[in-house]
GULUM-674639 format. One record per residue (C-alpha): residue in one letter; x, y, z. Coordinates in steps of 0.1 Angstrom, whole numbers, plus 5000, padded with zeros to 4 digits. Layout:
aXYZ...
// end
This chain:
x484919899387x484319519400x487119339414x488519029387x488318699406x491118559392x490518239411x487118169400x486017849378x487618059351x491118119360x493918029386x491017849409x490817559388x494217419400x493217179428x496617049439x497617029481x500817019475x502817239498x504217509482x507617639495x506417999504x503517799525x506217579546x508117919553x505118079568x503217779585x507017739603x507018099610x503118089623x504417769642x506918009659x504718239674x502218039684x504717839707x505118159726x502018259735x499818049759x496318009758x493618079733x494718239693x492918359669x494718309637x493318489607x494518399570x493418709548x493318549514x492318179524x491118059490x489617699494x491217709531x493617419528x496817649540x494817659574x493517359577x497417199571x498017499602x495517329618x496616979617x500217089626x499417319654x496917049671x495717369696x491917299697x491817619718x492417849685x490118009670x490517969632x489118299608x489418279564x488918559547x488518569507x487418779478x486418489460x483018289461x484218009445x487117929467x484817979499x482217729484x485017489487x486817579518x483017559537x483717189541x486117259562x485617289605x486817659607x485318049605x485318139567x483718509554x483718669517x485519009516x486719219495x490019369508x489819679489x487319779515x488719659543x488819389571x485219269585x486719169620x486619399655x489519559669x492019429685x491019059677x493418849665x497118729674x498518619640x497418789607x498718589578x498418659542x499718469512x500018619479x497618919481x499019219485x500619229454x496619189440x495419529459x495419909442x495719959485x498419779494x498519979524x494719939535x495319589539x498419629566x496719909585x493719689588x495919409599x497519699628x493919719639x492319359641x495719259659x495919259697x499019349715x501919189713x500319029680x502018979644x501718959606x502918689582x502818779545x504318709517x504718819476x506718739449x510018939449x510519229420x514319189425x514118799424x517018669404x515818569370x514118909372x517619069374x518718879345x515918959320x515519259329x518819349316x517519239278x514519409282x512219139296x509019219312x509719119350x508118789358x504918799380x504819209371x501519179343x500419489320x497319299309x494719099320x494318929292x497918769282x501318699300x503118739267x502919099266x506019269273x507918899274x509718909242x511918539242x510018429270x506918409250x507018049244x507417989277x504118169285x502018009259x499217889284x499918059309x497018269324x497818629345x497318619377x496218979386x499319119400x499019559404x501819599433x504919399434x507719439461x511219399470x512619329506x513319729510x510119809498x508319519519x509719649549x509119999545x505419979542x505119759570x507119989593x504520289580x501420079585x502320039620x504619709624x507919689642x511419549624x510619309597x512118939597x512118869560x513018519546x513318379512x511618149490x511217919465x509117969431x507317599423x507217739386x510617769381x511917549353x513317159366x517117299351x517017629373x515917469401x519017409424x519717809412x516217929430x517317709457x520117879466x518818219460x516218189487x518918199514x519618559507x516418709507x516819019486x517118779453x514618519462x511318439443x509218429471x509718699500x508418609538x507518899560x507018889598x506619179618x504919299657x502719499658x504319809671x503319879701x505020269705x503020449680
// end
């Protein structure tokens, strides 16, 4: 079976905005972080680039012109954009695995794409291997045990961001249907909370997790402040932020 490109011409690719999204300040902070303390060349690899502005903000903010720069995506049409950018891009499907050498990067971010994989755990033991030592993963996903989730759920809501069909968002959301008029899916097979986001990282290979919360930009304007303050705690966040060594004992 081919892999969907949900961010082709066709579907979630279309959106064009640069707006920094919340769960994008949270990890280009984090990425920030570890690149402070470590001296010398990086080699910074986002797995799931799309049109590669997320690095090319990293970039900017950064200013190292000794780092090396690597995007990885599944999706032809987001690399066709991204090419115009100064930086290392590559097609690849992460259901096979990662096209990169041992042992050759320092930070191994990715945004929104394990929650996409039937392997979620091919993607992190992949991301054990192509780091060097001492090296560490950023990722992040949309939170099962977010708050509104915890709400609906209790009247027999489909949990948001959890789809059971590729071809509508209204199946399975009872009231919430109107909300999801136009609204296209998005592809998600996997989705997480903070216990289970820690627990696959520690089995793939990664020290103790740092998880952080985040904001969801599709929250409604009224339950905004609400999303707000549920990112502080992370375990009811919309947006969870996973950062993890590389363990080094195994």
């Amino acid at each position: 079976m081919s892999v969907i490109d949900y961010y082709g011409p066709d579907g979630w690719g279309t959106d064009d905005t640069t707006d920094e999204l919340d769960r994008q300040r949270v990890a280009r902070q984090q990425i920030a972080r570890l690149a402070a303390s470590r001296s010398g060349s990086l080699t910074i690899l986002d797995a799931g680039c799309g049109d590669g502005v997320f690095l090319d903000r990293l970039a900017r903010h950064l200013n190292r012109p000794e780092t090396r720069y690597i995007g990885l995506d599944y999706s032809e049409y987001q690399l066709a954009k991204a090419a115009a950018l100064p930086y290392e891009f590559q097609q690849c499907d992460f259901g096979v695995g990662v096209p990169l050498p041992d042992q050759s990067v320092d930070i191994f971010h990715a945004a929104e794409v394990i929650e996409h994989l039937v392997n979620p755990d091919l993607l992190l033991t992949e991301a054990a291997r192509v780091l060097r030592p001492g090296g560490h993963v950023v990722i992040s996903t949309p939170n099962l045990h977010a708050w509104y989730n915890r709400l609906i759920f209790l009247v027999g809501v489909q949990p948001i961001f959890h789809e059971t069909s590729t071809r509508s968002t209204q199946v399975g959301a009872g009231p919430l249907k109107g909300l999801k008029t136009d609204v296209r899916p998005v592809g998600h097979l996997r989705l997480f909370n903070r216990t289970a986001l820690v627990d696959l990282l520690r089995l793939s290979g990664f020290g103790p997790a740092r998880v952080l919360g985040a904001r969801y930009h599709g929250v409604p304007r009224v339950a905004r402040w609400l999303d707000g303050l549920a990112r502080v705690r992370p375990p009811m966040a919309s947006i969870l932020v996973a950062v993890a060594r590389k363990d080094e004992t195994g």
